[in-house]
RORO-233693 format. One record per residue (C-alpha): y, z, x negated; residue number from 1. Coordinates in steps of 0.02 Angstrom, whole numbers, plus 50000, padded with zeros to 5 digits. Example, Ala and Ser with C-alpha at 12.3 -4.5 7.8 and 13.67 -1.06 7.14 Angstrom:
@v->49775&w->50390&u->49385&k->1 $
@v->49947&w->50357&u->49316&k->2 $
This chain:
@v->50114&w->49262&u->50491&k->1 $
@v->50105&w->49400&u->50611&k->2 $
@v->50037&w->49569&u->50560&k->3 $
@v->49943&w->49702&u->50654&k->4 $
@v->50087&w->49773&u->50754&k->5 $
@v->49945&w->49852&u->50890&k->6 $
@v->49850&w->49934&u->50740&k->7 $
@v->49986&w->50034&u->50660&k->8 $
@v->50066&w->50092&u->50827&k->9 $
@v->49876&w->50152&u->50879&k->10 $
@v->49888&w->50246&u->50712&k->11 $
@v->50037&w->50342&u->50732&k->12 $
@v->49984&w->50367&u->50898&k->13 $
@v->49842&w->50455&u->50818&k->14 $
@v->49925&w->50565&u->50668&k->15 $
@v->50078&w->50598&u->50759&k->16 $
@v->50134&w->50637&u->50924&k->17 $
@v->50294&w->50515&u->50921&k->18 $
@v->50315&w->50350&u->50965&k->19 $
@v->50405&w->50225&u->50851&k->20 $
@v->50535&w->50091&u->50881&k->21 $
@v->50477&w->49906&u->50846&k->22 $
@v->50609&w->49900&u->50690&k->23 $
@v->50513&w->50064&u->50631&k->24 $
@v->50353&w->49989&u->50621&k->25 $
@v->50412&w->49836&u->50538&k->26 $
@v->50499&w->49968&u->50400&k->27 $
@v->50321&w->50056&u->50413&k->28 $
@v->50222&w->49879&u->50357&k->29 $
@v->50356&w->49812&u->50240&k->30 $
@v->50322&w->49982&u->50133&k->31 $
@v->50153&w->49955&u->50158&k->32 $
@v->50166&w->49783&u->50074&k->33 $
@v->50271&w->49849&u->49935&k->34 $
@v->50169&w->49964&u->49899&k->35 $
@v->50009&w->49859&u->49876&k->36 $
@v->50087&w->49747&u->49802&k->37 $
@v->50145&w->49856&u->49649&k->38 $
@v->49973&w->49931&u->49642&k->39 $
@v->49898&w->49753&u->49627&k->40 $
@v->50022&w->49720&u->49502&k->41 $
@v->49986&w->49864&u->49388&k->42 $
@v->49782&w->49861&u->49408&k->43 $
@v->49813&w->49660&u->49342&k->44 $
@v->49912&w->49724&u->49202&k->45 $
@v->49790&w->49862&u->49166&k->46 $
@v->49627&w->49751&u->49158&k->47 $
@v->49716&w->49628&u->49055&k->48 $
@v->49744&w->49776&u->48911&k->49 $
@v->49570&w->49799&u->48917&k->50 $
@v->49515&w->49644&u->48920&k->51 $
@v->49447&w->49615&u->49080&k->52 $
@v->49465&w->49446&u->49193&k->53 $
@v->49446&w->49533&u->49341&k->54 $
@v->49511&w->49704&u->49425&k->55 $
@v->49388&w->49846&u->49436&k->56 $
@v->49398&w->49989&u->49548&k->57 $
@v->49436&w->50084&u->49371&k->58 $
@v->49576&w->50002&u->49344&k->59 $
@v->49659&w->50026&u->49508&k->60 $
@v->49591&w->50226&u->49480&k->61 $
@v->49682&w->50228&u->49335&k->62 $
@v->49857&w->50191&u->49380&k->63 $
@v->49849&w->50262&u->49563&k->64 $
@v->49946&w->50418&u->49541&k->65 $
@v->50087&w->50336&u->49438&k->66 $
@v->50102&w->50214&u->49592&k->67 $
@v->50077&w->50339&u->49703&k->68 $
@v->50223&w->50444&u->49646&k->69 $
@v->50309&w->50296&u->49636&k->70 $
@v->50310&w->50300&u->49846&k->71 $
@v->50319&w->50464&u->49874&k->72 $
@v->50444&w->50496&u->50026&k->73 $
């Protein structure tokens, strides 16, 4: 599966006024996927302590700074 190489080059492009290698912006989305992946994690473990089946934007509000600070660079 490919993933949207164009999209986060355009980004930095945007924010920044650098240009990024190609190994870069594979670090860049590998983070990227780490890091939604842990929040996804702790939301599930967060609705299933209060009972819930499904995630609810309250659950991923309440562990978003404790993930957050998890990936801070």
């Amino acid at each position: 599966m490919s993933y949207p190489k164009a999209r986060i080059r355009r980004f930095f492009r945007q924010h920044c006024q650098r240009s990024l290698e190609s190994s870069a912006l594979d670090l860049v989305y590998l983070d990227y996927c780490l890091f939604l992946q842990s929040l996804l994690k702790e939301a599930n473990i967060e609705a299933a302590k209060t009972g819930e089946r499904r995630v609810q934007p309250e659950h991923v509000r309440s562990i978003q700074r404790k993930i957050l600070a998890q990936f801070k660079g």
